[in-house]
C-alpha positions in Angstrom: 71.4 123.4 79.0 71.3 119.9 80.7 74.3 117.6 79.9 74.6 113.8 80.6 77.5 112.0 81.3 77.5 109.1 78.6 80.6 106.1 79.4 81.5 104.5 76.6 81.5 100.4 76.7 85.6 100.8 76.1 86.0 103.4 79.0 83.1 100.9 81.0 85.8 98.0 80.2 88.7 99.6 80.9 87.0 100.6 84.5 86.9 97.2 85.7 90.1 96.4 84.2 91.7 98.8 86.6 89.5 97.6 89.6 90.7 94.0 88.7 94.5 95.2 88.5 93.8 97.0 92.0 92.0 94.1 93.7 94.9 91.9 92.5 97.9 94.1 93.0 96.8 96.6 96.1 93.9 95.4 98.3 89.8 95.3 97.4 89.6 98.5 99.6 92.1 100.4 97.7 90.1 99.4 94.1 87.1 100.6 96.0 88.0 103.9 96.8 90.1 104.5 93.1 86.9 103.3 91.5 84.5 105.5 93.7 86.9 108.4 92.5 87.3 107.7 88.9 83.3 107.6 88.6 83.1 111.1 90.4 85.5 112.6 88.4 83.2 113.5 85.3 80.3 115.0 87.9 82.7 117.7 88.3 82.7 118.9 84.5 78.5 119.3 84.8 79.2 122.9 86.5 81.5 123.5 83.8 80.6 122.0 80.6 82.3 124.7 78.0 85.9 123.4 79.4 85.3 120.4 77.4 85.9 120.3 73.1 82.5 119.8 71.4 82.5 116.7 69.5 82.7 117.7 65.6 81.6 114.3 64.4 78.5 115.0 66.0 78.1 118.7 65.8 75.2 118.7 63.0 72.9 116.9 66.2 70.5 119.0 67.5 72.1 118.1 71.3 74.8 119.5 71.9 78.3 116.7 72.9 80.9 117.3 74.3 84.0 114.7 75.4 86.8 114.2 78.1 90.0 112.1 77.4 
């Protein structure tokens, strides 16, 4: 089964909220780098989709989704 990662326009905003908090309060190198990681982080979870609760609002679909807090 092939999954997709899906960002939500709330998680998309609160992305570059953190990058803006970084740029302003660390250094446009260290947002950079936090960014680069926080994007990776959900790549991880494609080898290892079952650690992650099914979605029961959508469990009827014929897809199967899945979500990470």
């Amino acid at each position: 089964m092939n999954f997709e990662i899906i960002w939500s326009d709330f998680a998309e905003r609160q992305l570059d909220e953190i990058f803006e908090y970084y740029v302003e309060n660390a250094s446009l190198k260290v947002a950079k780098n936090l960014l680069q990681k926080l994007l990776a982080e959900p790549n991880k979870i494609m080898d290892n989709p079952e650690m992650l609760q099914i979605e029961e609002l959508l469990i009827a679909r014929q897809d199967e989704y899945r979500y990470i807090v």
